[in-house]
C-alpha positions in Angstrom: 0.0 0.0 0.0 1.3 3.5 -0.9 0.5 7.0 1.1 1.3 9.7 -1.7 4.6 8.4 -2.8 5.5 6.1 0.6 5.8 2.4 0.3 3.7 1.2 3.8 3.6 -2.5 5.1 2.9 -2.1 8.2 1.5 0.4 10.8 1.7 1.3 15.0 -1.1 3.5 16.4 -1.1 5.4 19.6 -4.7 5.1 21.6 -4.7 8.1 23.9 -5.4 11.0 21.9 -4.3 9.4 18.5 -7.3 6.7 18.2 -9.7 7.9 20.6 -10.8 11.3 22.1 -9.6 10.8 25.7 -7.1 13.3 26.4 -9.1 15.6 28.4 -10.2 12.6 30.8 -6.6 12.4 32.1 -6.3 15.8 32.4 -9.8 16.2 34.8 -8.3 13.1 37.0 -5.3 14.8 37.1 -6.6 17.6 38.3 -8.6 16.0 41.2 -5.6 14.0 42.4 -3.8 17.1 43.4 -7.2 18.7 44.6 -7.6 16.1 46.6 -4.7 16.5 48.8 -4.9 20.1 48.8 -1.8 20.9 45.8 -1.8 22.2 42.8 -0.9 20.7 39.8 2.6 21.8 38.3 2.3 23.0 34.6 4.9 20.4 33.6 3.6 17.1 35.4 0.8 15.8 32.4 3.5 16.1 30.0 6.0 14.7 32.0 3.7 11.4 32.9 2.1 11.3 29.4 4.2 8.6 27.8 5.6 6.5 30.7 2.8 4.5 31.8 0.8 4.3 35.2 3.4 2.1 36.5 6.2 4.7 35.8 4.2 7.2 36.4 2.9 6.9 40.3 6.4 5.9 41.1 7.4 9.4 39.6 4.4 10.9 41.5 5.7 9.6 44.5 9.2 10.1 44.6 8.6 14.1 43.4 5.9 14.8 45.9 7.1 12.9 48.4 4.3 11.3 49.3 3.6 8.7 52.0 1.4 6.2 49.7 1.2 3.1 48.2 1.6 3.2 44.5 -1.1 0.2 44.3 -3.4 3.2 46.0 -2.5 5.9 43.6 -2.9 3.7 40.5 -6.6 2.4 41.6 -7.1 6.2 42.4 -7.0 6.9 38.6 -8.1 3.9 37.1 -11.2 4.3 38.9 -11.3 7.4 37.7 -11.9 7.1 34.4 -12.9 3.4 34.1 -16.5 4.2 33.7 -15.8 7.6 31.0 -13.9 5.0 28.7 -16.5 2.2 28.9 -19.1 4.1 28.5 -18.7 7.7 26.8 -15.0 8.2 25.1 -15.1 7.9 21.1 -12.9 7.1 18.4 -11.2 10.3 16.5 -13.5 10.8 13.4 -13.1 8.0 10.8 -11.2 6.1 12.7 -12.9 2.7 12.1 -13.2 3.2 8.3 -9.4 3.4 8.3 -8.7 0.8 10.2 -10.7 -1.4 8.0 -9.5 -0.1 4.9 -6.1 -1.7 6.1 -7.7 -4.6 6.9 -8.8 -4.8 3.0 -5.2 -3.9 2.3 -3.9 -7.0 3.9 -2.0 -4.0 6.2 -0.7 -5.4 9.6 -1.2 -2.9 12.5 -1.2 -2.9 16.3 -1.0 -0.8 18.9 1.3 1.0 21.3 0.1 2.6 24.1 1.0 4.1 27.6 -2.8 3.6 28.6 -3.2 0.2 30.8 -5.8 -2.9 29.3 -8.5 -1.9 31.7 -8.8 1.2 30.6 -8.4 1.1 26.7 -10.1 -2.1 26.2 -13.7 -1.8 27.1 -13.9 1.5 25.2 -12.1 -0.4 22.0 -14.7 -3.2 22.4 -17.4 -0.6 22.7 -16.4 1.5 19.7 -15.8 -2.0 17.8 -12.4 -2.1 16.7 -10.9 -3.8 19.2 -10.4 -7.1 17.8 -9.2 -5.3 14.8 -5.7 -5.1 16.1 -2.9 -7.8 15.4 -1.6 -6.9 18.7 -1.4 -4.5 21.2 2.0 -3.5 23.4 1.4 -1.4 26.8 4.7 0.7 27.8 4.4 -0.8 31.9 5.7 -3.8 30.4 9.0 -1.9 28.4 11.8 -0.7 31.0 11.5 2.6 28.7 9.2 5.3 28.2 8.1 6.7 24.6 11.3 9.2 25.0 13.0 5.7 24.0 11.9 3.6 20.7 12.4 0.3 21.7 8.4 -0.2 22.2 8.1 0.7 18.4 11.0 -1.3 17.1 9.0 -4.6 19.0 6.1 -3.4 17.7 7.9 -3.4 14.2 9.8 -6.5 14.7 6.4 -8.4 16.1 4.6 -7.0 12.7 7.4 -8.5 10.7 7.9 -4.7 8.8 10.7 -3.0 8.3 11.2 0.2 10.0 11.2 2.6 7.4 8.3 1.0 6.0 5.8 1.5 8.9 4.4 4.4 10.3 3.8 5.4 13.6 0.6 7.5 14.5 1.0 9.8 18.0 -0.4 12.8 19.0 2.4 14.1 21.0 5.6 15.7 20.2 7.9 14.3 22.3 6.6 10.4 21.2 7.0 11.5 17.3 10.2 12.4 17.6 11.5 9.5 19.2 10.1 7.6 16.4 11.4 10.0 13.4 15.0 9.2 15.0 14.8 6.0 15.1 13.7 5.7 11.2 10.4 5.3 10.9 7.5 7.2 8.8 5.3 9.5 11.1 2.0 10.8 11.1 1.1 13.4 13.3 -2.6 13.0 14.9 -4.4 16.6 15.7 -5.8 16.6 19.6 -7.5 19.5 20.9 -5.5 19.3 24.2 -2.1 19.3 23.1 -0.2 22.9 22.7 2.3 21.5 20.2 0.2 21.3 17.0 3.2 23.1 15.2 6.1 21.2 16.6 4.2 18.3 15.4 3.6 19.5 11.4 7.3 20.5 11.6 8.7 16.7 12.8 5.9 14.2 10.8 5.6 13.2 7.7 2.1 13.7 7.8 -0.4 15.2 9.7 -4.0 15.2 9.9 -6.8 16.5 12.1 -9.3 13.5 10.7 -8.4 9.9 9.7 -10.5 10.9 6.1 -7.4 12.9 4.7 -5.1 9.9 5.1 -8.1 7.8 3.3 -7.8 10.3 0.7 -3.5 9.8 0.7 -4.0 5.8 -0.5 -2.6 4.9 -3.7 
């Protein structure tokens, strides 16, 4: 399958932001996590949690707030938090599905690679129907790295049985598309509403779209 001129055999999708509209939800449990014990949220600490997992992330939580908890606590603390919004009310970004499908026709292998945990993502994938679309799906809790590294992507890649500079990685953050442009691979930037980047991002990807239709409209 060619986009414009590229030859693509295989593909690795972000969820968070990049397949579904859940960015926000994060955000809003971030928020009342802090509120909760009477702090305010530093400007830098969503960005700085976005891509290493909840795993990662509550140890990082702990050790920079000092705070005398449990990590086992602090991860149920968000899970339950937006357990019930992804089963029952986030979306998929806007033609989402019909993409997905159209790879499907293409005979295109494509997974997933996501900082997200199974609880979370799953239901609302099975919801929104796409779930069992997936060859695969990696989560980063079980990679010693974060998304500032690419080895998540190059398993993805190697799992996929593509070559690197023949699949493409969608992400809606900066930070997670660069790591994948240095490490070879094609990018496509995904448009989100909450991220403050938007022109890093059209600067670093190769492509970039604000609805899954104008990469429909790329296919050779």
């Amino acid at each position: 399958m060619k986009i414009e001129s590229r030859e693509i055999k295989g593909i690795i999708f972000d969820i968070d932001g990049t397949l579904i509209d859940s960015c926000g939800i994060w955000g809003e449990v971030d928020i009342r996590f802090f509120s909760k014990r009477n702090m305010e949220m530093p400007k830098d600490y969503q960005e700085a949690i976005g891509h290493i997992g909840l795993d990662k992330a509550a140890d990082y939580t702990i050790n920079r707030f000092n705070l005398n908890e449990k990590k086992e606590d602090i991860i149920k603390e968000w899970k339950d938090g937006v357990l019930e919004l992804y089963a029952n009310e986030v979306i998929l970004k806007p033609h989402v599905k019909e993409f997905l499908l159209l790879l499907k026709e293409h005979n295109i292998p494509f997974c997933a690679a996501t900082a997200n945990d199974e609880d979370c993502y799953k239901k609302c994938l099975e919801r929104n129907g796409i779930f069992d679309l997936f060859d695969f799906i990696l989560e980063v809790n079980y990679f010693k790295d974060g998304k500032d590294k690419p080895t998540i992507y190059i398993e993805a890649a190697k799992k996929l049985g593509v070559e690197i500079d023949k699949c493409v990685v969608f992400e809606d953050l900066l930070m997670a598309l660069n790591t994948a442009c240095k490490a070879g691979f094609v990018t496509c930037a995904v448009y989100d509403a909450t991220c403050k980047e938007e022109s890093g991002k059209k600067e670093v990807a190769d492509f970039y779209i604000k609805d899954y239709q104008e990469i429909i409209d790329k296919i050779n």
